[in-house]
C-alpha positions in Angstrom: -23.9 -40.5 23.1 -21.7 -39.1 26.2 -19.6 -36.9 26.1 -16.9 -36.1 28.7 -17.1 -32.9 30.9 -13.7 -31.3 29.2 -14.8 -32.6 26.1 -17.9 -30.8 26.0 -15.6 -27.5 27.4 -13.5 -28.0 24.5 -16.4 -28.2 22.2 -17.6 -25.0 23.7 -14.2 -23.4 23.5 -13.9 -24.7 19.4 -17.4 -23.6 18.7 -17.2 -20.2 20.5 -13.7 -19.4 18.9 -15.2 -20.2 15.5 -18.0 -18.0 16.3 -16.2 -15.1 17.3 -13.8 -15.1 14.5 -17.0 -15.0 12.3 -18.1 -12.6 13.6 -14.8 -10.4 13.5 -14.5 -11.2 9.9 -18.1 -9.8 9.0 -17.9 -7.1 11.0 -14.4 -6.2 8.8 -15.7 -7.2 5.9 -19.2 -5.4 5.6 -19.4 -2.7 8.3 -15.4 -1.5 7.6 -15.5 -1.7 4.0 -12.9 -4.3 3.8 -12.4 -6.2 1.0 -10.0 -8.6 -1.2 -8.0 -6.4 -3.9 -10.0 -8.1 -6.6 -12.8 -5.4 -6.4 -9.5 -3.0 -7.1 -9.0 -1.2 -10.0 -7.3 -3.2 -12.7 -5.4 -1.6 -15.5 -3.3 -3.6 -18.1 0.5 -3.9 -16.3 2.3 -3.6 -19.9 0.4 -0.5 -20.3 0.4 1.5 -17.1 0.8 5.0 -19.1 -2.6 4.8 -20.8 -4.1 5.3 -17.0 -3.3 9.1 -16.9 -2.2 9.0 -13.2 0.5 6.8 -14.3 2.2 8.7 -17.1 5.6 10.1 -17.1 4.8 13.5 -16.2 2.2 12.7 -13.4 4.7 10.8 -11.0 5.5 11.7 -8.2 4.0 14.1 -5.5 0.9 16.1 -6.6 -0.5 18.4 -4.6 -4.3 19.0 -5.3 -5.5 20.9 -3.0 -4.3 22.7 0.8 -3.0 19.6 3.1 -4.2 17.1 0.1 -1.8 15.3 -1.9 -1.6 12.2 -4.5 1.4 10.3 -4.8 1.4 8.2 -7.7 4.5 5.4 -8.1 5.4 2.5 -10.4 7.1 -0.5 -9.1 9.3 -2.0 -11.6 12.5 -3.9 -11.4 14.4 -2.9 -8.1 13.1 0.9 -8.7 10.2 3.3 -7.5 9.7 5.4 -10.5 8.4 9.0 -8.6 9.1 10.9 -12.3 11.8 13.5 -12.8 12.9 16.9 -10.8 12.8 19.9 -13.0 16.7 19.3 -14.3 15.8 15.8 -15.6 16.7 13.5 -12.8 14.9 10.4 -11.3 13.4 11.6 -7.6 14.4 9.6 -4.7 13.3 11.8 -2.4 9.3 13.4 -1.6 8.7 16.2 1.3 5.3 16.3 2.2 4.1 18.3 4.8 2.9 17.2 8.0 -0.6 16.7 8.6 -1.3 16.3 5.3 -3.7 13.8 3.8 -2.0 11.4 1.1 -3.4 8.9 -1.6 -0.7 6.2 -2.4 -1.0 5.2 -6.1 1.0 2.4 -7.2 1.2 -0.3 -9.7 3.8 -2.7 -11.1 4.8 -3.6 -14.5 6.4 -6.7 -13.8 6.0 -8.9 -10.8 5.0 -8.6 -7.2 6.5 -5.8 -5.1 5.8 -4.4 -1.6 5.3 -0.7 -0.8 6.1 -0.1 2.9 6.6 3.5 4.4 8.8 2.1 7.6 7.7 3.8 10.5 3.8 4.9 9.6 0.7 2.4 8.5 1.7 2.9 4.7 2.0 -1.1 3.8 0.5 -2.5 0.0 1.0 -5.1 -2.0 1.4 -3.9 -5.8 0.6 -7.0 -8.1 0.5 -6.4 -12.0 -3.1 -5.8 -13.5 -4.4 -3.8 -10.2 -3.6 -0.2 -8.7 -3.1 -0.6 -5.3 -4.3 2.8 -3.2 -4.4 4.1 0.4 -4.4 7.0 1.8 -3.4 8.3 4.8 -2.8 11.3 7.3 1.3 12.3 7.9 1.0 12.9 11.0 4.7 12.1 12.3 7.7 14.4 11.5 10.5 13.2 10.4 12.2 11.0 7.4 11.3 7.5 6.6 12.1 4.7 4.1 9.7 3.7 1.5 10.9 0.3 0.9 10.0 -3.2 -1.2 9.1 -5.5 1.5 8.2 -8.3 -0.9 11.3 -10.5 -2.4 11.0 -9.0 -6.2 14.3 -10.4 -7.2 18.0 -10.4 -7.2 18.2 -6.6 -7.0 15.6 -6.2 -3.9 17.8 -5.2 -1.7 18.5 -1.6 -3.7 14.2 -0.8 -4.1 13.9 2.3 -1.6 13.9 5.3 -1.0 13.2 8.1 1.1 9.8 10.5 2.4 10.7 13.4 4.2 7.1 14.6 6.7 8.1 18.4 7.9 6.7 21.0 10.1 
């Protein structure tokens, strides 16, 4: 069989592409640590309170030890649920400080939702039956949107709110 001279280049081109992305992928997969959200941490979405992160009085910002912090959220229709302040009232707003290390803890109890911190690497998806975790370092001052960047519904458009990083 013969093969034309820029048919055999584009072979090697198609082969060595292939190759490469292989190789990238493996290289992600079992040096980095990455890996689907199936090997997650599953918990049962009409029951997120029997996980004791996720119960009413452990939302929100905890700090756990100097410059350490969990942050545990759930996603539900249109709202971030970050507990209560001390006179009752949902929070909207967390101040962490900066430089400090933060585990994102979120789950949903009803559909798919996004968790984006605009402005920093903070960017999950939260799908029922799985807590979806990352944490990071705050290194950038200043106040940023945490907001749904996966269509959840008609009311979308109002799941945000705000994290304050200060000096």
């Amino acid at each position: 069989m013969h093969l034309h001279k820029l048919e055999k280049w584009w072979l090697i081109l198609g082969v060595s592409a292939l190759i490469i992305f292989l190789i990238v992928l493996g290289f992600g997969a079992f040096y980095m640590g990455t890996h689907p959200q199936s090997h997650g941490l599953t918990i049962d979405p009409n029951n997120v309170e029997a996980n004791e992160a996720f119960q009413q009085e452990n939302l929100g910002l905890t700090k756990v030890d100097e410059d350490h912090y969990i942050v545990n959220v759930v996603a539900s229709a249109f709202n971030y649920d970050l507990g209560v302040d001390e006179d009752g009232n949902s929070v909207s707003h967390i101040k962490i400080p900066k430089g400090a290390s933060v585990l994102f803890q979120v789950v949903t109890t009803d559909v798919i939702h996004g968790f984006n911190i605009a402005g920093t690497n903070v960017n999950m998806m939260v799908e029922p039956g799985y807590v979806s975790s990352m944490e990071v370092q705050m290194n950038n001052v200043g106040e940023f949107t945490l907001l749904c960047n996966e269509y959840c519904g008609v009311g979308h458009h109002m799941m945000f709110t705000t994290v304050e990083v200060y000096e």
